[in-house]
SEZADO-930975 format. One line per 2 residues: their letters; for each residue y, z, x of C-alpha. Coordinates in pm, 1 decimal, decimal comma. Example, Ala and Ser with C-alpha at 12.3 -4.5 7.8 and 13.67 -1.06 7.14 Angstrom:
BEGIN
as = -450,0:780,0:1230,0  -106,0:714,0:1367,0
***
This chain:
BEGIN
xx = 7506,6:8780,5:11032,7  7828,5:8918,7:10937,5
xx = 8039,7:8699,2:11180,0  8258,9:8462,9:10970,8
xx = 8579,0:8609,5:10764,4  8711,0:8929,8:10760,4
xx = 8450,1:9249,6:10835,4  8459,2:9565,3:10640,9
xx = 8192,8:9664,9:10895,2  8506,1:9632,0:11196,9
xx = 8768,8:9704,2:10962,5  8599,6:10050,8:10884,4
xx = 8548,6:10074,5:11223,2  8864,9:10049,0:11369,9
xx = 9052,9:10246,9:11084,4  8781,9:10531,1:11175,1
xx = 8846,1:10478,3:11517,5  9253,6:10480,1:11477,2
xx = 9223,6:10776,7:11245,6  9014,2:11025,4:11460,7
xx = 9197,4:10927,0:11810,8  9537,9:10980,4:11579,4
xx = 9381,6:11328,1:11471,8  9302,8:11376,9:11843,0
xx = 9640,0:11324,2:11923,9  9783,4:11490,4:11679,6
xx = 9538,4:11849,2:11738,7  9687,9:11796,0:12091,5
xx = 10063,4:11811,8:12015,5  10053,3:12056,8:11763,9
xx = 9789,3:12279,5:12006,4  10023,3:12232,9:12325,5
xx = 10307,4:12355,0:12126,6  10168,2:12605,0:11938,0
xx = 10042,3:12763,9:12293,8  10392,8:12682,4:12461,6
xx = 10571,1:12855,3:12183,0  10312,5:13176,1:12150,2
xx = 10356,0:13161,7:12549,9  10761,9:13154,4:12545,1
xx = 10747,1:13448,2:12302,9  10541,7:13659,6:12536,6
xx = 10780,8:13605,0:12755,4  11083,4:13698,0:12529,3
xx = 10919,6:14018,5:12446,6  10868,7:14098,4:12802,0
xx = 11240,0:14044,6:12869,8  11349,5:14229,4:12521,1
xx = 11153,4:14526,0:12670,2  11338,3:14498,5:12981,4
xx = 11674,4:14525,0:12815,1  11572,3:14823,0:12619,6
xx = 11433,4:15027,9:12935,8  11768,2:14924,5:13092,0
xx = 11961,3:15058,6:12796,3  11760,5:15373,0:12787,2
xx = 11983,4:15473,0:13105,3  12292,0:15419,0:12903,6
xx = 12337,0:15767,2:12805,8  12667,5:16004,6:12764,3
xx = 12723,7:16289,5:12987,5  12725,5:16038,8:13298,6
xx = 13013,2:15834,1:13445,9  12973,5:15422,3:13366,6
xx = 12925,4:15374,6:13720,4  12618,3:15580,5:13765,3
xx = 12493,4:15441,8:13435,4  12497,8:15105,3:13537,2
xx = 12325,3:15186,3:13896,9  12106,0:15419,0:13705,6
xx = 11986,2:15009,7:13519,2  12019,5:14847,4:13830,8
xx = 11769,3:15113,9:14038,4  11503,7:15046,3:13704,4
xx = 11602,9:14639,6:13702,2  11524,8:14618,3:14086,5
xx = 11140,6:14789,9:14060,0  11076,8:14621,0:13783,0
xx = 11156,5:14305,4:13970,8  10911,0:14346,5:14253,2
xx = 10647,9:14360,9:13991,9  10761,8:14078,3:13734,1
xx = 10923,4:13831,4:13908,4  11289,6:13865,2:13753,7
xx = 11606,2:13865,2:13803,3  11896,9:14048,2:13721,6
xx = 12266,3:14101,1:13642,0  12463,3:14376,8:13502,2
xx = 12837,6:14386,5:13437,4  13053,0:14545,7:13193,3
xx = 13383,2:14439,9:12998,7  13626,5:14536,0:13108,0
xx = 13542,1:14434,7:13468,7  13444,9:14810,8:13637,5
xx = 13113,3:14681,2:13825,2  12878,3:14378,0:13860,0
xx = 12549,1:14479,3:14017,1  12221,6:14263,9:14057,8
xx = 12288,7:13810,5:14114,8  12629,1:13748,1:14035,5
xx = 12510,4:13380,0:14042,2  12296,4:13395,6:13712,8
xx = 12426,6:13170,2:13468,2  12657,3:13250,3:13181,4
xx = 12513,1:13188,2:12841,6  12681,8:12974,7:12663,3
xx = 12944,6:13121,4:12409,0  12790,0:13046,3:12061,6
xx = 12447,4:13149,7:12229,5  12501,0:13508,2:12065,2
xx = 12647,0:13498,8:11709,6  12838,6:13740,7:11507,6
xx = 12615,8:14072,7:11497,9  12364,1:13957,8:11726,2
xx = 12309,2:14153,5:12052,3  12055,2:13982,8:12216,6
xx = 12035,6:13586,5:12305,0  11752,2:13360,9:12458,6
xx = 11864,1:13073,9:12644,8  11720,2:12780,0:12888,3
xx = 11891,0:12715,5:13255,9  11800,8:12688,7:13546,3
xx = 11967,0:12758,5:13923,5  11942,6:12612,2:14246,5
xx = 11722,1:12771,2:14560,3  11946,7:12744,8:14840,8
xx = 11638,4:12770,0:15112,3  11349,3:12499,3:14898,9
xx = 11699,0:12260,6:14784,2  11559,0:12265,9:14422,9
xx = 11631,7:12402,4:14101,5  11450,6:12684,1:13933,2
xx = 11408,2:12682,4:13566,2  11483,0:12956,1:13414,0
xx = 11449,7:13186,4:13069,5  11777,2:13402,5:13056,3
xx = 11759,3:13671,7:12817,9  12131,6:13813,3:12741,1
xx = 12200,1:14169,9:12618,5  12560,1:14392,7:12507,7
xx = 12602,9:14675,7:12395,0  12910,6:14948,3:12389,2
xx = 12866,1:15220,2:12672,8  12807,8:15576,7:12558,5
xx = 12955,7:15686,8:12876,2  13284,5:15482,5:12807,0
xx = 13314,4:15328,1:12454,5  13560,3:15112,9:12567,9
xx = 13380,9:14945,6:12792,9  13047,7:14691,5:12689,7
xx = 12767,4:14627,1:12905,5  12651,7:14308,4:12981,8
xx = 12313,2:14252,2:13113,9  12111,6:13928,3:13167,7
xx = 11747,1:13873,5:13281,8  11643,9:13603,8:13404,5
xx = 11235,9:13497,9:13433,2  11133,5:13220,7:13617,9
xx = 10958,7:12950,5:13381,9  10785,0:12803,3:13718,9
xx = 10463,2:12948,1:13637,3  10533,1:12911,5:13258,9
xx = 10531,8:12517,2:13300,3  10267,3:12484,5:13564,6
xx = 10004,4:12705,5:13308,0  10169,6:12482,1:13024,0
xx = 10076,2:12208,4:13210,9  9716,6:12349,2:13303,5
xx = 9667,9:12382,3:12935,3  9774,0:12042,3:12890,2
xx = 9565,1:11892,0:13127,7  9245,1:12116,6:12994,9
xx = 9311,8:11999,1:12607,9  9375,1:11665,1:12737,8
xx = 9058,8:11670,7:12934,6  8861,0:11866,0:12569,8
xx = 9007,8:11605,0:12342,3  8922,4:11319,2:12562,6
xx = 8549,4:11411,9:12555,2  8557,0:11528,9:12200,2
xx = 8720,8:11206,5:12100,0  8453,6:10996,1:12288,5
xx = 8133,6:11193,1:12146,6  8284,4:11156,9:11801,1
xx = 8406,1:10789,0:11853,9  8012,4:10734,8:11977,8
xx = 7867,5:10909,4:11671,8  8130,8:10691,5:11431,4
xx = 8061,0:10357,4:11634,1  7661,2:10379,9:11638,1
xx = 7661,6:10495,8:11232,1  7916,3:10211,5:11157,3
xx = 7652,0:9937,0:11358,2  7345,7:10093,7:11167,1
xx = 7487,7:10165,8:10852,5  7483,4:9821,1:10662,4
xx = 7108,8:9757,7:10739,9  7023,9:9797,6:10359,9
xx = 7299,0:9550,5:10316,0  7151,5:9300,5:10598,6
xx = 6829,7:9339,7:10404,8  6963,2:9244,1:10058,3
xx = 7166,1:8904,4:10235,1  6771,7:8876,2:10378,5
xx = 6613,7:8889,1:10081,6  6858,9:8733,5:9883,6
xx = 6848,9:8439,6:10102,0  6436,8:8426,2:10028,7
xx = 6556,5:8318,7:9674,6  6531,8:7947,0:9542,2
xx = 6477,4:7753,7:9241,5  6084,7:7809,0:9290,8
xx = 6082,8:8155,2:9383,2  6393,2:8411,0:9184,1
xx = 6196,5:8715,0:9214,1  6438,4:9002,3:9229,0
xx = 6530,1:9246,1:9549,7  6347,6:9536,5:9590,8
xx = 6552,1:9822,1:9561,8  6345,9:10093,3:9811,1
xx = 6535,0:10327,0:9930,3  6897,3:10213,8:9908,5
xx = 7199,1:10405,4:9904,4  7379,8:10432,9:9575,8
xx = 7637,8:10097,1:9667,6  7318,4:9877,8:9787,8
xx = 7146,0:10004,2:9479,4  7427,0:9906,2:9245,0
xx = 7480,7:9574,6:9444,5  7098,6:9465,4:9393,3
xx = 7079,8:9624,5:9034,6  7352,9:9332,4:8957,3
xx = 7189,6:9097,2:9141,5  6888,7:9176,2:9041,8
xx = 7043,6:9107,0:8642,5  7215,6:8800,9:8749,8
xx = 6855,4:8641,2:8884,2  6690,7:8776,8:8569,8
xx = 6938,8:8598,1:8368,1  6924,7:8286,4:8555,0
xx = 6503,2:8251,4:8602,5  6499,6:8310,1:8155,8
xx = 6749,5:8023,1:8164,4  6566,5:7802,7:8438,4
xx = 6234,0:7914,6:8230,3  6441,0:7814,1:7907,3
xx = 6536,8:7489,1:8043,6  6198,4:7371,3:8150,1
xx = 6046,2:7486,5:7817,6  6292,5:7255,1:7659,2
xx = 6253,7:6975,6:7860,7  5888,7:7039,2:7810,1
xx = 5925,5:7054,5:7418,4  6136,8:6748,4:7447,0
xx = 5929,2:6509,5:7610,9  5640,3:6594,9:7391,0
xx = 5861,1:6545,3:7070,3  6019,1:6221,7:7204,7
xx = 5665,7:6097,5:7360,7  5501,8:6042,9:7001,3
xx = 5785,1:5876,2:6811,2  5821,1:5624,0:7135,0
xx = 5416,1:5555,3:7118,3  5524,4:5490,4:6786,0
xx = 5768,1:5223,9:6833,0  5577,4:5045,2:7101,3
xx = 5231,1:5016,2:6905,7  5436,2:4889,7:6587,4
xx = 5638,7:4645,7:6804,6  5308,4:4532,7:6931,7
xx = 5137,8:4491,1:6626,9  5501,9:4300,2:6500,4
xx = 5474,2:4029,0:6770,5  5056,8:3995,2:6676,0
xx = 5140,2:3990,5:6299,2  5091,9:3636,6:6162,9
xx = 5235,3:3722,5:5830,4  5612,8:3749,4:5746,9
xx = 5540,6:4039,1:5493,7  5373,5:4207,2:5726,1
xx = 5556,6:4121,5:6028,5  5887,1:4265,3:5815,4
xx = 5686,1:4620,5:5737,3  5607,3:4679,4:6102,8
xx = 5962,1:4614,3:6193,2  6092,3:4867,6:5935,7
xx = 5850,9:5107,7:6042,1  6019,9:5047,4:6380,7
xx = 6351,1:5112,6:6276,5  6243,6:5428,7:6090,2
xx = 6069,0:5534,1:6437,9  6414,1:5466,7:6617,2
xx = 6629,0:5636,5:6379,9  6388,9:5941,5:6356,8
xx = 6428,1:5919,6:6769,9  6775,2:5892,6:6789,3
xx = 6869,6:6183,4:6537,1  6627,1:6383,9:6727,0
xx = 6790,8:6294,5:7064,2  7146,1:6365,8:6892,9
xx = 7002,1:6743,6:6808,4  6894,5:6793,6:7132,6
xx = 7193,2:6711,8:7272,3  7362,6:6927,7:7001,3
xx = 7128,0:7194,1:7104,3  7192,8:7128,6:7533,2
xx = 7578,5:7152,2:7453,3  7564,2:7477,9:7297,6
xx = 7353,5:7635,4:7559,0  7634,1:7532,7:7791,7
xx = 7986,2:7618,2:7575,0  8156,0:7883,6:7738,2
xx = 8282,0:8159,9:7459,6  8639,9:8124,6:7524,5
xx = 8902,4:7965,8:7272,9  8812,0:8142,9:6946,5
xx = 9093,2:8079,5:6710,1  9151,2:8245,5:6387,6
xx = 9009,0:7988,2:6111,1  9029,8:8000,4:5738,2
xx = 8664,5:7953,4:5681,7  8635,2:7908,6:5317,4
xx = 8840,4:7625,9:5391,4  8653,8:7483,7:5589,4
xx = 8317,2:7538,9:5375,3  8426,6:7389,1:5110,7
xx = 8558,8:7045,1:5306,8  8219,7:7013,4:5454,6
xx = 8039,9:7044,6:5147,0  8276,7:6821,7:4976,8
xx = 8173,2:6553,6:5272,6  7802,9:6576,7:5208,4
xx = 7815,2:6536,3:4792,2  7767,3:6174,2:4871,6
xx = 7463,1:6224,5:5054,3  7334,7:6478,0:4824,9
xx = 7439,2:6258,9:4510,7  7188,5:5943,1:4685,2
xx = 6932,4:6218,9:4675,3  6961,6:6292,8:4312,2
xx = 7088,2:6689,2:4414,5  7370,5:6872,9:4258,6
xx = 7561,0:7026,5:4574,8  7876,1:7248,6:4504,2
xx = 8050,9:7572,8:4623,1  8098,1:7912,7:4539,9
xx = 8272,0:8203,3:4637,1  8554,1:8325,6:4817,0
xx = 8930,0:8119,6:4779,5  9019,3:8222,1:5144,6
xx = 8843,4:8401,1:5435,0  8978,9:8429,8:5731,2
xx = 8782,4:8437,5:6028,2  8767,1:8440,4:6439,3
xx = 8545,1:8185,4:6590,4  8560,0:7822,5:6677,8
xx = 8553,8:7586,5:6340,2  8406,7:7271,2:6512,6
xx = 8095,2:7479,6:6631,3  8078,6:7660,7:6293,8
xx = 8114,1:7341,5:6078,4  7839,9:7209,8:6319,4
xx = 7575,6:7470,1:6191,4  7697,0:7404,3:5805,3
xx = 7675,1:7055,2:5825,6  7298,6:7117,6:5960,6
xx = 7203,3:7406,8:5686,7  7322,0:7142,1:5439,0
xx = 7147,5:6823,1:5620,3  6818,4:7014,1:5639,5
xx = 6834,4:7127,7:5213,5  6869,4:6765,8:5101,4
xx = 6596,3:6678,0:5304,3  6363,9:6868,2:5295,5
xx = 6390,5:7094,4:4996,1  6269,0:6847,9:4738,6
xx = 6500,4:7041,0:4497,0  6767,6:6928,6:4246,4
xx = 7018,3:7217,0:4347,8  7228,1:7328,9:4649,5
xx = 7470,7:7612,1:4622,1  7655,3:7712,4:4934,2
xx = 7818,7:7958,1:4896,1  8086,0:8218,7:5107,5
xx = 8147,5:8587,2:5041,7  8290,8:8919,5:5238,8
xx = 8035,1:9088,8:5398,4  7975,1:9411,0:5251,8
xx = 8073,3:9660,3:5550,2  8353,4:9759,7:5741,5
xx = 8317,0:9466,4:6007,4  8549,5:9193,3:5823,7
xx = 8232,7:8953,8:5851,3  8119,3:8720,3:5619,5
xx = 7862,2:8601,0:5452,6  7782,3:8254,9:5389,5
xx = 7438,7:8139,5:5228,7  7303,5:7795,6:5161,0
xx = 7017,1:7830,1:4842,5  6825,2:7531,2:4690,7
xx = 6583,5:7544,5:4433,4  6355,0:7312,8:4599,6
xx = 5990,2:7428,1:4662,8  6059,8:7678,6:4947,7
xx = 5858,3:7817,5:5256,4  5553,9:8043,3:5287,4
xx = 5636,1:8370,7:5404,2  5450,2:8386,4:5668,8
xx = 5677,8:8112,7:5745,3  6032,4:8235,0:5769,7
xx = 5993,6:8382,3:6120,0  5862,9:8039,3:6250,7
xx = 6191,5:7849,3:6103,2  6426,0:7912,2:6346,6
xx = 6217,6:7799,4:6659,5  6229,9:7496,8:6827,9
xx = 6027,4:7222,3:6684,9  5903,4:7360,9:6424,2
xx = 5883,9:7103,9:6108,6  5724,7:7298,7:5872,1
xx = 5599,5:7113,2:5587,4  5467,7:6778,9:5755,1
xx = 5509,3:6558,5:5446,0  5867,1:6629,3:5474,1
xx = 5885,5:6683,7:5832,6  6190,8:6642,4:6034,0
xx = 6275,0:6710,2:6377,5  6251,8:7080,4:6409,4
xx = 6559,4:7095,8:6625,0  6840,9:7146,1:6301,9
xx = 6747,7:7522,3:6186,8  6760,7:7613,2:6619,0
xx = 7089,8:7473,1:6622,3  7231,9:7684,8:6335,1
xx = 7074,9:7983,4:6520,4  7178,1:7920,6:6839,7
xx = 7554,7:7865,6:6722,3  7527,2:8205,9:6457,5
xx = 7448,2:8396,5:6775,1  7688,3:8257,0:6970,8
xx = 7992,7:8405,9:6732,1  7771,2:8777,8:6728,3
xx = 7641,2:8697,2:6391,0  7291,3:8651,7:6254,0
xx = 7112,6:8431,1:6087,7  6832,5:8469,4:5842,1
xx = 6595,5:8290,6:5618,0  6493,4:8413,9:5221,5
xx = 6262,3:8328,7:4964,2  6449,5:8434,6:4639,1
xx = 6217,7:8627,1:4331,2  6307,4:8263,5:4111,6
xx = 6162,5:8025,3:4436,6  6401,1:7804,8:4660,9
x = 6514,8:7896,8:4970,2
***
């Protein structure tokens, strides 16, 4: 299912994977030396505690040379017991007792007013041909039996058995975090696999969908991102099945609206072609024409009406719109002159305004189309003024003085195919188009009956 392109599912995988088997690795360094240092320390202390038991023999009242055997006697039992070893000399050279072959330390191993010094070395077993490594702990301080002497005193522990339980404890983490690691890298793997089963449920049920059946995803018992994910889809297909259910109403509307005007045509062309008398012959034929230009003006709205439906709301540009009011009018004073109407315009010089002019001079020219028509007035006003709020909108108003609407009316006026008034009737597609194009620049449009009549 999720085969093709990049996974999240292996990607979050293999970064949990990386992460806990770095963490493993990490715990293991940090462990290992943490015990390797705590253990080295131990072993400091023990030799720090050797030194000062040695120097608790260096005491006045004795000569230097039974001082020093005095540490040497203590150094050698406490040998047998703790595997160490030994040397003790003095400066000036008076007497070197215990291995003469333990190595110096180096000489910036014991800075200024230090008196002890830790060092690594090792030395080589004569009878196994190896090296031991060792931990040398170095140690001065003046005699008290001869100030002018200072005794020098090393011990040396073995670090054999220091690595091989180092190494034990290596091989026992390494063996802990192995285990831990795989348990863990189980429990990750096997919640990783189940984990997207909501989502492989949505990409099931989503794939149910189709242009006969966009009934949403059930949202059961999702987590919070499958939730959101379906919640979005679930808008998306509720948008999509009002437009599909739009779309079919309107083709339904349409065919009905076009279907009578057609019959129309083709029973007056048929009666035409019967018709024996010129006269008559000529009336049918006009009566055809009329049919055919009612037809195409209501195909041209419906076209009007499919276009903006479809116009994406990008490309608003900042219009003067009185300007543009008043040019339209202008252009339809003709028109409303062959009608015997007054047209003319009133209101604001300039008004600047956000929107797109061709879409907004569409829904003027069709305000202004559908007074001369079907108003049976002698007046048109349109007229533009500054809405009166804080939202810079405006407010512009086409009024006649014609017979008007019912009230009951006014809510029907704006729907598709409604024609109102049937001696008068037009296509019922103009007063939808205004609508639709009002809504599309977040305004609203709305239809009044004044106290003096008109609309």
């Amino acid at each position: 299912m999720f085969t093709q392109g990049k996974s999240i599912q292996r990607t979050l995988l293999l970064s949990l994977l990386g992460m806990l088997w770095l963490l493993a690795a990490g715990w293991l360094a940090l462990s290992t030396h943490v015990h390797q240092r705590d253990h080295l320390d131990e072993i400091d202390h023990r030799a720090r505690d050797t030194i000062q038991l040695l120097a608790g023999h260096n005491t006045a009242g004795v000569t230097l040379e039974d001082s020093l055997r005095a540490m040497a006697q203590a150094a050698s039992i406490l040998s047998l017991n703790d595997s160490i070893d030994y040397h003790i000399s003095t400066v000036p050279a008076t007497l070197v007792l215990g291995r003469t072959d333990l190595p110096m330390p180096p000489p910036d191993a014991m800075r200024s007013g230090q008196s002890v010094a830790f060092t690594h070395d090792s030395i080589q077993d004569q009878k196994q041909d190896h090296e031991h490594p060792l931990r040398i702990t170095s140690a001065k301080f003046p005699s008290a039996a001869s100030p002018a002497h200072t005794i020098h005193i090393r011990i040396a522990i073995d670090e054999h058995d220091f690595l091989s339980h180092s190494q034990a404890y290596i091989r026992h983490s390494l063996g802990s975090a192995l285990l831990l690691s795989l348990l863990f890298s189980s429990a990750i793997t096997l919640t990783v696999i189940h984990s997207p089963r909501p989502l492989r449920k949505l990409v099931e049920d989503v794939r149910n969908i189709d242009a006969g059946n966009l009934q949403q995803t059930p949202l059961r018992d999702s987590p919070a991102e499958v939730r959101y994910l379906a919640t979005t889809l679930n808008t998306l297909l509720g948008n999509v099945q009002a437009r599909v259910q739009r779309e079919r109403q309107f083709i339904n509307d349409a065919a009905h609206q076009l279907r009578t005007p057609s019959a129309g045509i083709l029973n007056q062309a048929q009666l035409a072609m019967a018709e024996k008398d010129d006269e008559a012959r000529q009336l049918r034929l006009s009566k055809i024409v009329e049919a055919a230009e009612h037809n195409a003006q209501l195909i041209a709205q419906l076209l009007t009406l499919a276009r903006t439906s479809e116009t994406q709301q990008t490309g608003a540009t900042v219009f003067d719109l009185a300007a543009l009011t008043r040019r339209v009018t202008r252009a339809w004073v003709g028109r409303a002159t062959d009608a015997n109407i007054d047209l003319g315009y009133e209101g604001e010089e300039t008004c600047f305004h956000a929107g797109h002019p061709a879409l907004i001079e569409e829904a003027l020219d069709n305000l202004i189309d559908n007074a001369i028509r079907h108003s049976g007035g002698t007046e048109i006003t349109v007229s533009l003024a500054h809405a009166d709020n804080a939202s810079n909108a405006a407010l512009l108003e086409v009024r006649d003085n014609g017979a008007g609407v019912r009230t009951d009316e006014l809510p029907q006026m704006f729907e598709r195919f409604w024609s109102g008034n049937q001696a008068t009737a037009g296509c019922g597609i103009g007063l939808p188009i205004v609508a639709q194009l009002v809504e599309y620049h977040q305004g609203k449009v709305e239809a009044h009956v004044p106290t003096g009549g008109g609309l």
